[in-house]
DRENNUSE-156524 format. One record per residue (C-alpha): x, y, z; residue number from 0. Coordinates in Angstrom, 1 decimal, padded with zeros to 4 digits. Layout:
BEGIN
LOZA     px     py     pz num
LOZA      X      Y      Z NUM
...
END
This chain:
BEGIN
LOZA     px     py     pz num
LOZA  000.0  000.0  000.0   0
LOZA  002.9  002.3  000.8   1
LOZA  003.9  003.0 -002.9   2
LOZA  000.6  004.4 -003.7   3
LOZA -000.4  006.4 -001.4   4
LOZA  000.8  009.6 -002.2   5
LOZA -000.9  009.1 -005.7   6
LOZA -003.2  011.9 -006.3   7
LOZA -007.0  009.5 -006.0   8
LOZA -009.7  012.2 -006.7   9
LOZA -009.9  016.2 -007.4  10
LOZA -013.0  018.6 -006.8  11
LOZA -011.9  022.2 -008.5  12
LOZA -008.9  022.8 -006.6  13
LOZA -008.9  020.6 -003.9  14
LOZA -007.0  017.4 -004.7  15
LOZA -006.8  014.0 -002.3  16
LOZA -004.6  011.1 -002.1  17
LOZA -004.9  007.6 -001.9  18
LOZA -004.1  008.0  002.1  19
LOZA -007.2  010.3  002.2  20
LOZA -009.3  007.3  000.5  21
LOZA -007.9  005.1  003.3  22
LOZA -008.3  007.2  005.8  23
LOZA -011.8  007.5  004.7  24
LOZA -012.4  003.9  005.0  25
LOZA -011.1  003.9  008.6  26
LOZA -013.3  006.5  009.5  27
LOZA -016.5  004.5  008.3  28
LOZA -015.3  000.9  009.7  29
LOZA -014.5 -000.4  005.7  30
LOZA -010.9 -000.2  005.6  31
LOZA -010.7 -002.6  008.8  32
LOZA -012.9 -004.9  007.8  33
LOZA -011.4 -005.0  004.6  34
LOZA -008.1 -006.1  006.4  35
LOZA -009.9 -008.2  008.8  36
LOZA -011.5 -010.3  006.4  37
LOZA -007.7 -010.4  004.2  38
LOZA -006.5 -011.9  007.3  39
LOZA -009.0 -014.3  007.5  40
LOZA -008.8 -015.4  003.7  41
LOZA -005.1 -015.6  003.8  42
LOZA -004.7 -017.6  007.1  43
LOZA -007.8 -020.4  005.0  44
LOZA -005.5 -020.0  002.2  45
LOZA -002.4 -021.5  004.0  46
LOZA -004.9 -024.1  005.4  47
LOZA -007.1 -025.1  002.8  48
LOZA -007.1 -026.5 -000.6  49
LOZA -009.2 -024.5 -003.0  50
LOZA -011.7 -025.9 -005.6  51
LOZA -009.7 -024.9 -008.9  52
LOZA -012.7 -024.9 -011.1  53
LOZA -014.8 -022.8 -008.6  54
LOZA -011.8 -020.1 -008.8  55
LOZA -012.2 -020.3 -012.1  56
LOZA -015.4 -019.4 -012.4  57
LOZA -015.2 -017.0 -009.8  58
LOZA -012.4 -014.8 -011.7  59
LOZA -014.3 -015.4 -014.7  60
LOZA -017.7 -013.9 -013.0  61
LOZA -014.6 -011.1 -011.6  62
LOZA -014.0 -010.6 -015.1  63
LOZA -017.6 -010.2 -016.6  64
LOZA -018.6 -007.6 -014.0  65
LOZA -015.9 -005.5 -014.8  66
LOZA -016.4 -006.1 -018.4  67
LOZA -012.9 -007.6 -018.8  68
LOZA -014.3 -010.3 -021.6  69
LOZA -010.9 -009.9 -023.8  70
LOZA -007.9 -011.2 -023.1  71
LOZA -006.5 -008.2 -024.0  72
LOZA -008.9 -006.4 -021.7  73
LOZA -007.7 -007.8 -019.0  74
LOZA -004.1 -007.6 -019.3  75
LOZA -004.9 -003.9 -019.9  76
LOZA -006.6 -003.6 -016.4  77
LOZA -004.0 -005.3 -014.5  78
LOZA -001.2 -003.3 -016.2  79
LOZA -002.7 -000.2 -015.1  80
LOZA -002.7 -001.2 -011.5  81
LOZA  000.6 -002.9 -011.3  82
LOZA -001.5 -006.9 -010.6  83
LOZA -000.7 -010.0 -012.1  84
LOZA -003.4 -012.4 -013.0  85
LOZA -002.6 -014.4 -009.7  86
LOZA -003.2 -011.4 -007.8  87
LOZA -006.9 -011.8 -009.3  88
LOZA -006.7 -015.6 -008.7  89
LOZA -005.2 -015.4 -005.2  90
LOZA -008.4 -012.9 -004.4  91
LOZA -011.1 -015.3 -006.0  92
LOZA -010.0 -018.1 -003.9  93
LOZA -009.8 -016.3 -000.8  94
LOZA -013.1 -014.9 -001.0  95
LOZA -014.5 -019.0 -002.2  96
LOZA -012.6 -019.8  001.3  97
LOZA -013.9 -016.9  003.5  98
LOZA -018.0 -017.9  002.1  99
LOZA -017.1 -021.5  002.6 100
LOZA -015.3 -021.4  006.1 101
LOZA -016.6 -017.8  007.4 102
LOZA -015.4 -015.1  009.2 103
LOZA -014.9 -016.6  012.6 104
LOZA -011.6 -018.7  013.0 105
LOZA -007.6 -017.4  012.4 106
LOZA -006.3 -014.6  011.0 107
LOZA -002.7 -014.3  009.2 108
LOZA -001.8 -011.0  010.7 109
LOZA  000.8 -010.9  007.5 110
LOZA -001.5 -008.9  005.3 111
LOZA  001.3 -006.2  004.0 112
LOZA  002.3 -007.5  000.7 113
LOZA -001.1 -008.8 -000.2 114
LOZA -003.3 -005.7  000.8 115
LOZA -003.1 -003.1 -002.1 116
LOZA -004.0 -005.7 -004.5 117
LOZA -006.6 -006.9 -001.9 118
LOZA -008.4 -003.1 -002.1 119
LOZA -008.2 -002.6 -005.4 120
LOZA -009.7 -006.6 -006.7 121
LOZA -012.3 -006.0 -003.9 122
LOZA -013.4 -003.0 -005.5 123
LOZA -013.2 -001.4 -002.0 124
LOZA -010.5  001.4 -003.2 125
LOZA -012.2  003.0 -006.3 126
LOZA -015.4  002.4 -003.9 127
LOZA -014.0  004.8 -001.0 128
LOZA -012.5  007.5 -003.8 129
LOZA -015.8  007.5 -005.4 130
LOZA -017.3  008.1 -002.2 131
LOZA -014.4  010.4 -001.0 132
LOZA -015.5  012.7 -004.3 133
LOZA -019.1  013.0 -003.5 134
LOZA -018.5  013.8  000.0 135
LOZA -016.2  016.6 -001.5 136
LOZA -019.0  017.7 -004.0 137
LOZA -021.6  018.0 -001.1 138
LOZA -019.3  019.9  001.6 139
LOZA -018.5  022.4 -001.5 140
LOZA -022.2  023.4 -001.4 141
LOZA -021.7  025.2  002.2 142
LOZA -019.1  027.3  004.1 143
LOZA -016.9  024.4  006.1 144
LOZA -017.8  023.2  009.6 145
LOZA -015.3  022.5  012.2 146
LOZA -015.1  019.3  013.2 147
LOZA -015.0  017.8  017.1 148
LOZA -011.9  017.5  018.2 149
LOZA -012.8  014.1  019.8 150
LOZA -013.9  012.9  016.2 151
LOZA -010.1  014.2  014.6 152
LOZA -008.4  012.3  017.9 153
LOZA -010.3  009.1  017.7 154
LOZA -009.2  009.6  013.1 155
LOZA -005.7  009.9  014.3 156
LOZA -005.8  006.7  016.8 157
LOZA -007.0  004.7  013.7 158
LOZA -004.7  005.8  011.7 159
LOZA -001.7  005.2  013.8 160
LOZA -003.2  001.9  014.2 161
LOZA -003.7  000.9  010.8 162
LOZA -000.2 -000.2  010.1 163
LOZA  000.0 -002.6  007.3 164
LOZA -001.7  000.7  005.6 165
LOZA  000.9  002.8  006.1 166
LOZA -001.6  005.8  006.6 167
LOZA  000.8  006.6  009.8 168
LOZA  003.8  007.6  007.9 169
LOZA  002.2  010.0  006.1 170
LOZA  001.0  013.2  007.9 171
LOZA -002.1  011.2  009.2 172
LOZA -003.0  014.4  011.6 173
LOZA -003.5  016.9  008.6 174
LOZA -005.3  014.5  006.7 175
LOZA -007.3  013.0  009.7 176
LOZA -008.8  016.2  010.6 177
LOZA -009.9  017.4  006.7 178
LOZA -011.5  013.9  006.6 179
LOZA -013.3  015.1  009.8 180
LOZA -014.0  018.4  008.2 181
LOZA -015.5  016.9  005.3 182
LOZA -017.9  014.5  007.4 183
LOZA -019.0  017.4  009.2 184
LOZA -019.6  020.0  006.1 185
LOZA -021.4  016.8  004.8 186
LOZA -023.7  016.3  007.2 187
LOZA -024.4  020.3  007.6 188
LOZA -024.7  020.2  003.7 189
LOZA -027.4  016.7  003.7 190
LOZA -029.5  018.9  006.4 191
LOZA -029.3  022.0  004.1 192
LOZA -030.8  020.3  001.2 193
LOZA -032.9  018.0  003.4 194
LOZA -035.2  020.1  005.3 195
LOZA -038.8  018.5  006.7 196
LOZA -040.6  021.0  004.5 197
LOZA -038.4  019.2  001.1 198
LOZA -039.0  015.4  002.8 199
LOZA -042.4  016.3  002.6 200
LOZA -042.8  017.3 -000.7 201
LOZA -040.6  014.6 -002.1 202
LOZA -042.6  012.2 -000.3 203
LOZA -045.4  013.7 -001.7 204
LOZA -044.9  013.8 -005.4 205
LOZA -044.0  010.2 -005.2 206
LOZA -047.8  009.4 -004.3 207
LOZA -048.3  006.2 -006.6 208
LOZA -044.4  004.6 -006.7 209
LOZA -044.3  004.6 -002.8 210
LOZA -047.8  003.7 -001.9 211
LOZA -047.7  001.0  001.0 212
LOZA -049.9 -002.2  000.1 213
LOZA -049.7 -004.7  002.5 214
LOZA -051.1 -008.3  001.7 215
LOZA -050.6 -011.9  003.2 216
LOZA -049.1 -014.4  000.2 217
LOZA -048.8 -017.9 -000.2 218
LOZA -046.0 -019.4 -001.8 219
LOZA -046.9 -022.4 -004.1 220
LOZA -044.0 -024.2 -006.8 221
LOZA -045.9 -024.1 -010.0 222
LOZA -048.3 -021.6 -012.2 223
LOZA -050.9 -024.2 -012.5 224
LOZA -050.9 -024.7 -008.7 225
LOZA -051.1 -021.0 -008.1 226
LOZA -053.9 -020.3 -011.0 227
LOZA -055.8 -023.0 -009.1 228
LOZA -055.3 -021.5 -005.1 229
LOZA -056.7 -018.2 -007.2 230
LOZA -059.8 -020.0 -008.1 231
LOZA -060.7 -021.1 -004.9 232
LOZA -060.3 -018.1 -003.4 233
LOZA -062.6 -016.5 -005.4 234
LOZA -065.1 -019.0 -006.3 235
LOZA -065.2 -021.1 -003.5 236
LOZA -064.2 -017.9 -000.9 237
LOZA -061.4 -020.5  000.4 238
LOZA -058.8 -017.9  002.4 239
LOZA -055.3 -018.3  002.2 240
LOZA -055.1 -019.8  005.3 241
LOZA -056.9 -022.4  004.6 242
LOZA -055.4 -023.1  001.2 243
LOZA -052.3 -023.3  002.9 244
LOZA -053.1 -025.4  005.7 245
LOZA -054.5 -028.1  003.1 246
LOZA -051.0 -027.8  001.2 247
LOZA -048.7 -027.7  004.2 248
LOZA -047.8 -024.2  003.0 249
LOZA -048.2 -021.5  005.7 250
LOZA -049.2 -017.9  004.2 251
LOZA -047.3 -014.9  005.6 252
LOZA -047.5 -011.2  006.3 253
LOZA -045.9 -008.8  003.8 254
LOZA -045.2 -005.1  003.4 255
LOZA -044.2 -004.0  000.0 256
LOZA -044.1  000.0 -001.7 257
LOZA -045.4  000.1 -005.5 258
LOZA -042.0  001.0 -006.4 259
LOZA -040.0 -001.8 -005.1 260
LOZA -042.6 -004.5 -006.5 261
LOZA -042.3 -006.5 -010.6 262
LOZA -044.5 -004.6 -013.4 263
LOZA -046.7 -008.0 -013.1 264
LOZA -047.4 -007.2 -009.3 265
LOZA -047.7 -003.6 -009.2 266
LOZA -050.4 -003.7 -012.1 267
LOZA -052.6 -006.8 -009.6 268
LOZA -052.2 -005.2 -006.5 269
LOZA -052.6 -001.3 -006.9 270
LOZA -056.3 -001.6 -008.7 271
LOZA -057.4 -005.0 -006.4 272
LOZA -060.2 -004.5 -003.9 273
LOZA -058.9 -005.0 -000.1 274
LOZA -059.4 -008.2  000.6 275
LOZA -059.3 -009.6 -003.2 276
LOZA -057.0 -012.4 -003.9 277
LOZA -055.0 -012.2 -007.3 278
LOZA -052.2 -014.0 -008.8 279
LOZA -050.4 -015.6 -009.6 280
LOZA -047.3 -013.7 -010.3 281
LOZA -043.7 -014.9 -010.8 282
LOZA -041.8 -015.1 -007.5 283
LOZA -037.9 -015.4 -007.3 284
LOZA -038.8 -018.9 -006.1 285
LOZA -042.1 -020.4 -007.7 286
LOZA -045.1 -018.8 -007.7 287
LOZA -047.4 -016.9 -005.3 288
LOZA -050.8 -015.6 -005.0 289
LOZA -051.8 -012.6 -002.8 290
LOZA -055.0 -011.2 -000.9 291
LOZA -054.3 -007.0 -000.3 292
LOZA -055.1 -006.3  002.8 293
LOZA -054.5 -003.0  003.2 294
LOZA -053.0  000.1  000.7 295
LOZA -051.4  003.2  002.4 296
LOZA -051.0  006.8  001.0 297
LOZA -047.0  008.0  001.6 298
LOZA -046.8  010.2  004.6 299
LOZA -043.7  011.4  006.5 300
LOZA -044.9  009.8  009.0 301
LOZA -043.1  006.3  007.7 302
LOZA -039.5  006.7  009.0 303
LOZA -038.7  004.5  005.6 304
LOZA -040.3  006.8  003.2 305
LOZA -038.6  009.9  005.3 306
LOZA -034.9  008.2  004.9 307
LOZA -035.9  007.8  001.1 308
LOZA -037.1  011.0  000.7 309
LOZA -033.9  012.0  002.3 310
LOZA -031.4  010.1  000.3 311
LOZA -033.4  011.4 -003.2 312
LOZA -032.8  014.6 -002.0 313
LOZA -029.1  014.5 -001.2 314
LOZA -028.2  012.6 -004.6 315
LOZA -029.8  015.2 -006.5 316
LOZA -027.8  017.2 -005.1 317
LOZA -025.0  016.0 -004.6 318
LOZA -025.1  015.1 -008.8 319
LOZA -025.6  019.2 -009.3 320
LOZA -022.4  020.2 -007.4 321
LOZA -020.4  017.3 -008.8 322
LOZA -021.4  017.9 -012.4 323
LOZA -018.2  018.6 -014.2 324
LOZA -016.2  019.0 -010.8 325
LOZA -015.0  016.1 -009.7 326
LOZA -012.3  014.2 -011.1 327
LOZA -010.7  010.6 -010.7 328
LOZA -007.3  010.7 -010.9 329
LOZA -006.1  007.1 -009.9 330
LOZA -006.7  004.3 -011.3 331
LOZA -008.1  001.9 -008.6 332
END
């Protein structure tokens, strides 16, 4: 890690960060250490372990494919860039095969040092953090800069000086350690700015129909024909789900869905249904499944859920406005 961090990471119109800010930035949210932590865990299953080679193969492949890396050429092109070799890519595959096999709990190699940049870059956790690092800048450019509590810089530093396979201690972690803090302040200042209860409200407002609340009791069934069947009786012979369930040994339960996170297919059925009307079936990510509505709610800002949407919508928008143009990434990670 030590031989890039002093690489300029990500610029916002004058004001330029390193990869030690990006790390820095992950110690200050808990993903840098758990990045490590779970390193240490895959390389002390790797010394132990044998690893299915096919399984790594299809692993890096899948590595591969998501970062559209089909060509050989591709790929020899991405790993130049970042100083890897193709093992480095392997080595990562097979360690996180081992970690979902074997889990977190168990030994750690505390040896992480020579494995850990190319750790944070396969992982996708370093061009994650200086993604993030840039819109954090973006927002805290929208207001004057807050100070942060001292506390916050102190308990930065201890991190920091902590981390030491990072090497974020060797270079001038208390400057950088309090504009990280300055920059989570101005953030949070900045999210409040654009996020007032008056905006929340009208946000959650004008999304009237995609956040409407429907809640409904389903029952799971394994094919369409069995489904189109349960529908039948429910509305010819009145049959409730219940008991359509208890006949099949399959037990109904309670759900809570918004329009917006719902299929076309289930949206359409349950947004025009009459409470208490059971319709289906409709594709499920396992079989199929029939549904009586219970209940439809209008959006109020009353839901703590549709408040923390609202929120979020709000602070992306603007977060995208000051960015536009502005922020630049300067690594490649």
């Amino acid at each position: 890690m030590r031989t890039i961090l002093n690489l300029p990471a990500v610029a916002i119109a004058d004001r330029q960060f390193d990869v030690a800010d990006v790390v820095l930035l992950g110690l200050a949210d808990g993903s840098w250490s758990r990045l490590e932590d779970r390193l240490a865990r895959g390389l002390a299953l790797e010394a132990t372990h044998p690893v299915d080679t096919p399984a790594v193969e299809d692993r890096v492949r899948a590595f591969r494919y998501t970062r559209r890396l089909i060509a050989a050429k591709e790929l020899r092109e991405w790993l130049a860039g970042r100083s890897l070799a193709y093992s480095d890519v392997a080595r990562h595959c097979a360690r996180e095969l081992l970690v979902a096999e074997h889990g977190l709990d168990g030994d750690r190699d505390p040896a992480i040092d020579s494995a850990l940049r190319a750790e944070a870059i396969c992982s996708g956790e370093l061009a994650h953090l200086s993604a993030r690092l840039g819109d954090m800048a973006a927002m805290a450019s929208t207001i004057a800069a807050v100070a942060a509590p001292p506390e916050r810089v102190a308990a930065l530093v201890a991190a920091a000086l902590s981390a030491h396979a990072s090497g974020v201690a060797d270079v001038d972690p208390e400057a950088r350690c309090a504009r990280i803090a300055v920059l989570e302040a101005t953030e949070a200042a900045a999210t409040e700015a654009v996020a007032t209860p008056p905006l929340v409200e009208r946000c959650v407002t004008e999304h009237g129909l995609d956040w409407l609340r429907v809640r409904c009791v389903a029952l799971g069934l394994p094919t369409e024909g069995a489904a189109r069947e349960a529908v039948l009786c429910a509305r010819v012979d009145r049959s409730d789900l219940e008991e359509l369930g208890a006949r099949l040994d399959r037990r109904p339960t309670a759900e809570s869905h918004y329009l917006s996170d719902l299929s076309d297919d289930s949206r359409s059925q349950l947004v025009s249904a009459p409470i208490g009307e059971v319709v289906g079936p409709v594709k499920g990510s396992e079989g199929w499944r029939v549904m009586r509505v219970e209940e439809r709610s209008t959006p109020t800002i009353d839901d703590p859920e549709l408040v923390r949407r609202a929120t979020a919508e709000l602070v992306m928008s603007a977060r995208a406005r000051a960015s536009a143009g502005e922020v630049r990434q300067l690594a490649v990670l």
